[in-house]
KETIFI-710058 format. One record per residue: y, x, z of N, C-alpha, C in turn. Coordinates in steps of 0.2 Angstrom, whole numbers, plus 5000, padded with zeros to 4 digits. Layout:
<sites>
YXZYXZYXZ ...
</sites>
This chain:
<sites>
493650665202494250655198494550585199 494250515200494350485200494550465207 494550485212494650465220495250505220 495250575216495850595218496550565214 496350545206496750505205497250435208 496450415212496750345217497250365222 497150445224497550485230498250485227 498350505222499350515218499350445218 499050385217499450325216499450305222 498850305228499250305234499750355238 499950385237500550425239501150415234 501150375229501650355226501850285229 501250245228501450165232501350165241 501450225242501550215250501850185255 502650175248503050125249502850045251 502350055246502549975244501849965245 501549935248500749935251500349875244 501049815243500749765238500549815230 500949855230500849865223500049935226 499849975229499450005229498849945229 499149905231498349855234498049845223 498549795220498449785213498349865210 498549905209498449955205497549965208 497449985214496949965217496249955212 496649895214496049815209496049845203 496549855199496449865190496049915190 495949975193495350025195494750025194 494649995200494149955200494049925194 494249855192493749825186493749885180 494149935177494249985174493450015174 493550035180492650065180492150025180 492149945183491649925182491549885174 492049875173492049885164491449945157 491649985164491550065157490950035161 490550045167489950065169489649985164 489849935165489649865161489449905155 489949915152489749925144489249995143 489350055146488750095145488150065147 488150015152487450005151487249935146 487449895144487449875137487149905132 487549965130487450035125486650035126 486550025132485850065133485250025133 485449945132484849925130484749915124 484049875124483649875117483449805114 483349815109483449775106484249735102 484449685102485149685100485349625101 485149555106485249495110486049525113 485849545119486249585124487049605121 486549655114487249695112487649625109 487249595105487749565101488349515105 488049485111488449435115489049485118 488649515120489549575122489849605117 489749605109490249635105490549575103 490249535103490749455100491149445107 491049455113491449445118492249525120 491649565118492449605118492749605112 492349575107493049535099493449515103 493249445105493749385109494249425112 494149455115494549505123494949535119 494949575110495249595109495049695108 494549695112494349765113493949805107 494349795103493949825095493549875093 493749925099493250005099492549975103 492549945107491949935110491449865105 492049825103491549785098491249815092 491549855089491449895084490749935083 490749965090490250015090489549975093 489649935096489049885096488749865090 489349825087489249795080488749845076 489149895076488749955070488249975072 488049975080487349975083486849935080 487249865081486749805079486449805071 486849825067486849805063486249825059 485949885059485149895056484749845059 484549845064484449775068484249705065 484849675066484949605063484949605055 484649635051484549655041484249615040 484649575038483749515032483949435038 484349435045484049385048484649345047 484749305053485349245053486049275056 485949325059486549345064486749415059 486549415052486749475047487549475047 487549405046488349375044488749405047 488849385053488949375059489249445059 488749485062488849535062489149565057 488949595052489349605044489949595047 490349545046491049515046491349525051 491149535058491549555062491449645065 491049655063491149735063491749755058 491749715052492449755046493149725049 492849665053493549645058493749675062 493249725066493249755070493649825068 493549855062493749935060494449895057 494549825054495249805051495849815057 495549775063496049775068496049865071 495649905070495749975074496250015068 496249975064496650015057496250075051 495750055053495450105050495250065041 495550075040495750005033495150045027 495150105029494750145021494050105022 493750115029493250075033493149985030 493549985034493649915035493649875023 494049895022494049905015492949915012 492849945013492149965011491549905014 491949895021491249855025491549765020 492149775021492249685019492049675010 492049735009491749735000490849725002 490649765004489849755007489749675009 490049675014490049585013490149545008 490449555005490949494999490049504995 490049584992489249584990488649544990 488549544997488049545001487949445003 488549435007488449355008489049315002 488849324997489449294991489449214993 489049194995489049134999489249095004 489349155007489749115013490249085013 490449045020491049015021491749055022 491349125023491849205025491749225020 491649205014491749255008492649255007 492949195007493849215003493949245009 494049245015494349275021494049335020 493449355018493149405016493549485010 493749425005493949444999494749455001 495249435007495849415007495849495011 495449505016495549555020495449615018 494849605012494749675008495249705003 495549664999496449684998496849705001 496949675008497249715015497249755014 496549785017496549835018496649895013 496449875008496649905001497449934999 498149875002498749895005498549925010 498549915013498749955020498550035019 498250065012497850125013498450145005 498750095003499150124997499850165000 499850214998500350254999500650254997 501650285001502250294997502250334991 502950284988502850294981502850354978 502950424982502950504979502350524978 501750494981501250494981500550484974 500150494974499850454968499750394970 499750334964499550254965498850244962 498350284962497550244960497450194965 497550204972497450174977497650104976 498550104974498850064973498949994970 498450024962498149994957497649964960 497049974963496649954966496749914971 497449904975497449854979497849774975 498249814970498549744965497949714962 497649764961497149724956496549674962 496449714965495949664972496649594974 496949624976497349554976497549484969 497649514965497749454959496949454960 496449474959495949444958495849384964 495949394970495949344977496449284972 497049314971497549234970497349214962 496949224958496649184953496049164954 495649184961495049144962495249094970 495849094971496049054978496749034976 496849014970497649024971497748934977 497648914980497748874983497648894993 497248954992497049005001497748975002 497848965009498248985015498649065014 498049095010498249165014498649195005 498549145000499049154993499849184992 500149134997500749154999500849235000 500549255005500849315008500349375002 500049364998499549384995500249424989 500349334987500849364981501449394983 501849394988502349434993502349504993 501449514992501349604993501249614986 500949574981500849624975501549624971 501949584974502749614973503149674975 502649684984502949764985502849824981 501849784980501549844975501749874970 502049834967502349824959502849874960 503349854966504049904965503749974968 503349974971503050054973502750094966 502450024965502150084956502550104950 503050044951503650044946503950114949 504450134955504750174956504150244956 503550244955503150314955503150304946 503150284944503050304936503850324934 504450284936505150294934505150374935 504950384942505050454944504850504939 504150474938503850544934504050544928 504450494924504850494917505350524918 505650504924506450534927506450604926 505650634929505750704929505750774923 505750724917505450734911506350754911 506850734911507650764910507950774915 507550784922507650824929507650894927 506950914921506850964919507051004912 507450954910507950954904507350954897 506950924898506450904893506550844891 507150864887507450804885506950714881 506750774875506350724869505950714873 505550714878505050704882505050644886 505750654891506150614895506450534890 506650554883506650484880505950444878 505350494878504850444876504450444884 504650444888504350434893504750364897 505350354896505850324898505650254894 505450264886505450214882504650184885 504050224886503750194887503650144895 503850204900504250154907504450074906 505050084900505250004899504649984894 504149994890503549944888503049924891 503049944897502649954902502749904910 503449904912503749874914504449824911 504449794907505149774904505449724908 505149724914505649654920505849704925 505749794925505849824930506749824931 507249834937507649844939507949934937 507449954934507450044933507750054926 507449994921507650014915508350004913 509049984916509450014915509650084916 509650124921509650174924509350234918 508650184917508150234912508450234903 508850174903509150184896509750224898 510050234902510750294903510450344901 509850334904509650404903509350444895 509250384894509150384885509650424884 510150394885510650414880511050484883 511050464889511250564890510650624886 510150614888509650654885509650644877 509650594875509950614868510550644866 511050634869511650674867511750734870 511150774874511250844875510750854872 510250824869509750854860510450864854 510850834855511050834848511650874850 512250894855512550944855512351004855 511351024858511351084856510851094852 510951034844510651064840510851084835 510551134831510851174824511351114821 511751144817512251074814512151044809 511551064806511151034799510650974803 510650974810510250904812510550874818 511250894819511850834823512050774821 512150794815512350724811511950664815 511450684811510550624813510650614819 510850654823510450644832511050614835 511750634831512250594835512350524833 512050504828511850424826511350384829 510750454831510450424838510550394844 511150434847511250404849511950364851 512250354846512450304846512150234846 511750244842511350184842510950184848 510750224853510550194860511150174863 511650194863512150184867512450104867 512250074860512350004857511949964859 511349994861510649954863510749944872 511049994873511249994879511649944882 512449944878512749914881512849844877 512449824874512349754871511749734879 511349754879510849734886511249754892 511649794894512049794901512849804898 513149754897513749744897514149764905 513949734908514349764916513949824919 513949864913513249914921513649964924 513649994927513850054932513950114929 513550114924513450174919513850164912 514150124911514450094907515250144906 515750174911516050234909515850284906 515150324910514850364907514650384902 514250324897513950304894514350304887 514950264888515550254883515850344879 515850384888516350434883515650474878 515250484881514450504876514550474869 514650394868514650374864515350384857 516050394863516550414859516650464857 516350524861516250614858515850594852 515250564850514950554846515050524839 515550484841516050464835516550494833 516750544837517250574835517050644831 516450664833516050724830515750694823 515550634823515250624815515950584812 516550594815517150614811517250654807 517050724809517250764806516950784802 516150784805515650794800515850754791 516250684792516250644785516650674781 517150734786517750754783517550864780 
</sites>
C-alpha cells in the first residue's frame, strides 16, 4: 500500500524531481516515526515511555503523548513522576479537545496533588475545560453553572493568577448564555399564551437577574400579557386587571423612558384608561 502510494506521488512529481525527492523524505521519517513509537508501546516498564510522551508533548503530538501517559500512569502511583504524569496527560486530552476528559483528570489532580506548584494552572484548566463543554444557549445550562461556579471559585482563590483576567471575560459569556436560557424559557410561558404564568416567570427572570439587558423586553412583556388577561376577562374582573396593568406600564416606563417598546406599550396603556373610563361612567 505504501510503495504504491509512493508510485502516484512519483507520477505526479515527475515533473519536478526536487519536490518528488522532499515528499520522499517526509515518508520516510512518517514511517520511521510510527515504527519508533510502536515500538516504545511495547516496552516495559515505564522509563522509556515516559521520556517519549514528555518529548512528543514538546513536538506537540498529543495523541501519542496521551496514550503513553495513560499507559504510564498505573505505573508511576504513589512515586515522584505521579505529577508529572497526572498533569500532562489532562494536558494532553486538554489540547485533543476532549475537555469532558481533560475536565475529570485535572479535578483528579487538583484532588490528588493539592500541593503542588500545578495546582492553580491545574484549577484554571479545569474551568476550561468545564467552558468549552458548556453548550449553546437552547440547550440545558447544568453544565454551564458548573463552569461559572469552577471559575469564580479559581478567581476568589487567585484573584491575582495571570490567568484572572481572561477567567473573568468568560464568566461574563457565561452569564449572558444562562441569562438568555432562562429569558427564553419565561419568554415561552406568553409564546404559549400562558399569560399569568409568563408574568411570574418574567418577574422572577428580573429577581434573579436584575443587571440583565432582557429585563426590558421582559417588562414589555409584562404588560402585553397582562393586557390580553384583562381584555379577555369576565367584566366583573377587568376593572382590577386593567389597573394592573397600568401600573406595570408606569413601572415600565418610569425604568425605560427611551425604550423601543415605548409606542407599544403606551397605546396598552391608553386602551386601558380609556376602558376604566367607562367602567367609572
Amino acid at each position: 500500500m505504501i510503495s504504491f502510494f509512493i508510485l502516484e506521488i512519483r507520477y505526479i512529481c515527475e515533473m519536478n524531481k526536487s519536490s518528488y525527492f522532499i515528499i520522499s523524505i517526509f515518508l520516510i521519517v512518517i514511517l520511521f516515526s510510527c515504527s519508533e513509537y510502536r515500538k516504545i508501546l511495547k516496552e516495559v516498564g515505564y522509563e522509556k515511555k515516559l521520556e517519549a510522551a514528555i518529548k512528543y508533548y514538546g513536538e506537540e503530538e498529543y495523541f501519542k503523548a496521551s496514550t503513553l501517559f495513560k499507559d504510564i500512569k498505573p505505573l508511576v502511583k504513589g512515586s515522584e513522576e505521579s505529577e508529572t504524569v497526572d498533569f500532562y496527560f489532562a494536558y494532553s486530552l486538554y489540547y485533543l479537545k476532549q475537555y469532558d476528559l481533560s475536565a475529570k483528570y485535572f479535578k483528579g489532580f487538583i484532588e490528588l496533588f493539592s500541593r503542588s506548584e500545578k495546582v492553580a494552572e491545574a484549577e484554571y484548566l479545569y474551568s476550561m475545560s468545564l467552558y468549552k463543554v458548556s453548550p449553546n444557549s437552547n440547550l440545558d445550562q447544568s453544565s454551564t453553572l458548573e463552569a461559572i461556579s469552577a471559575i469564580q471559585n479559581f478567581i476568589n482563590k487567585y484573584p491575582y493568577s495571570d490567568y484572572s483576567k481572561n477567567a473573568n471575560s468568560i464568566i461574563d459569556e457565561l452569564q449572558i448564555k444562562l441569562e438568555t436560557k432562562n429569558f427564553e424559557n419565561a419568554k415561552q410561558y406568553y409564546k404559549t399564551r400562558n399569560y399569568k404564568s409568563a408574568i411570574i416567570a418574567l418577574q422572577n427572570f428580573e429577581n434573579d437577574f436584575p443587571d440583565s439587558s432582557f429585563n426590558e423586553e421582559g417588562a414589555y412583556l409584562k404588560i402585553l400579557s397582562q393586557y390580553l388577561i384583562s381584555i379577555n376577562s369576565f367584566k366583573d374582573l377587568q376593572q382590577e386587571r386593567f389597573n394592573e396593568t397600568i401600573e406595570l406600564y408606569l413601572n415600565f416606563i418610569d425604568k425605560y423612558p427611551k425604550s423601543s417598546f415605548q409606542p407599544q406599550a403606551e397605546e396598552m396603556y391608553v386602551e386601558s384608561l380609556n376602558l376604566l373610563t367607562k367602567f367609572a361612567q
